[in-house]
ZAVEX-840235 format. One line per 8 residues: number of its first residue (from 1); their letters; for each residue x, y, z of N, C-alpha, C, CB. Coordinates in steps of 0.05 Angstrom, whole numbers. Glycine has a CB too. Example, Ala and Ser with C-alpha at 12.3 -4.5 7.8 and 13.67 -1.06 7.14 Angstrom:
<recs>
1> AS> 264 -114 156 246 -90 156 264 -66 156 226 -89 181; 257 -45 142 273 -21 143 258 1 157 282 -12 114;
</recs>
This chain:
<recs>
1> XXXXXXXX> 17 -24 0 0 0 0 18 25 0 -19 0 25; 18 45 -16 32 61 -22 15 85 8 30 67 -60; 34 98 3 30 124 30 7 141 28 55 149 31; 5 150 -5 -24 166 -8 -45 142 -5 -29 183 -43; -46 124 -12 -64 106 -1 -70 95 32 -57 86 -16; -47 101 44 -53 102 68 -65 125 79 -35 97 78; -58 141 69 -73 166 76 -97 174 83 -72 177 65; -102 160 50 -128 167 41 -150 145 60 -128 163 6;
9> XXXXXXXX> -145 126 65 -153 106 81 -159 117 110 -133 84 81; -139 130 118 -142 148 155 -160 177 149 -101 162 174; -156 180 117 -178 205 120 -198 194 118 -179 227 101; -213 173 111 -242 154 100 -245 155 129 -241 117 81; -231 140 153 -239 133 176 -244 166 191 -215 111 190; -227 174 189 -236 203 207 -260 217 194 -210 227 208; -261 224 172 -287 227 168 -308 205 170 -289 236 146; -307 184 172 -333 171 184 -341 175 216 -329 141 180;
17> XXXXXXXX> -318 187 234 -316 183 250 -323 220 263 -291 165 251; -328 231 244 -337 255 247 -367 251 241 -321 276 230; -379 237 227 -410 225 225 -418 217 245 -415 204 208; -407 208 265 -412 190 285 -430 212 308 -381 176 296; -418 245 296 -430 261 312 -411 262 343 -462 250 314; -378 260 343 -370 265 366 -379 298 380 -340 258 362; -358 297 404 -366 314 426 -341 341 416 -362 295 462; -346 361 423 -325 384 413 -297 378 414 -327 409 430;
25> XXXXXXXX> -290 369 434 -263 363 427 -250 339 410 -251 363 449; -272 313 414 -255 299 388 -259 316 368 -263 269 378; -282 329 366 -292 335 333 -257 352 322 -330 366 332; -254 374 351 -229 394 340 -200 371 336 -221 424 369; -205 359 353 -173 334 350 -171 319 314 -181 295 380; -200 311 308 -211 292 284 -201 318 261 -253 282 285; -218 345 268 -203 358 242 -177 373 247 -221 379 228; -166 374 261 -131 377 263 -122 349 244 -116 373 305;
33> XXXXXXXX> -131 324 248 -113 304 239 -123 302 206 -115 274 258; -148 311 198 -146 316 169 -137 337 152 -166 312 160; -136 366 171 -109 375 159 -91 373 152 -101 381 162; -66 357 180 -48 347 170 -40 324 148 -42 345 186; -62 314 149 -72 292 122 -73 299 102 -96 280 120; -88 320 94 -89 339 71 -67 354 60 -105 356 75; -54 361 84 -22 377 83 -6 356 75 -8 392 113; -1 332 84 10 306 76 12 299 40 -9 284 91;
41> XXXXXXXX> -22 301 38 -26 288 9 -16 308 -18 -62 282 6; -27 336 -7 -10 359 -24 18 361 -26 -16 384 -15; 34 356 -7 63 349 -9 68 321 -21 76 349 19; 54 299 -28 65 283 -39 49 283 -69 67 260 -23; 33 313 -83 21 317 -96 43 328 -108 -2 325 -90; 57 341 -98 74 367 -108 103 351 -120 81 392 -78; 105 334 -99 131 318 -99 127 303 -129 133 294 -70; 102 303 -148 103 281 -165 92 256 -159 125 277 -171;
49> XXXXXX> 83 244 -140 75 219 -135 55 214 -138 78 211 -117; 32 240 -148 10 238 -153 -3 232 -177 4 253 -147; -23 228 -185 -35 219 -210 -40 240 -231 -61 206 -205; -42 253 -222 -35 279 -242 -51 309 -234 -47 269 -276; -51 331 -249 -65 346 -230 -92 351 -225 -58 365 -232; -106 362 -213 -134 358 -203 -150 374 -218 -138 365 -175;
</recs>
């Protein structure tokens, strides 16, 4: 499994996990960690490893 695929896999779960309707602070913890997910995937967007551009 390549890294954007892992990624993309912990962003599927955190957003399901934001459905779930948590309490304020997971909700703020849940979107801190798909930022950095997003910040992740754009750097390995930039780097070339991506499928092409969007």
């Amino acid at each position: 499994m390549t890294t954007a695929a892992k990624l993309l896999a912990q962003k599927q779960q955190l957003l399901e996990r934001l459905q779930e309707d948590p309490g304020p602070n997971e909700r703020s913890e849940i979107e801190r960690l798909l930022e950095q997910i997003d910040t992740a995937l754009n750097l390995l967007d930039e780097d070339g490893s991506g499928e092409g551009p969007d």
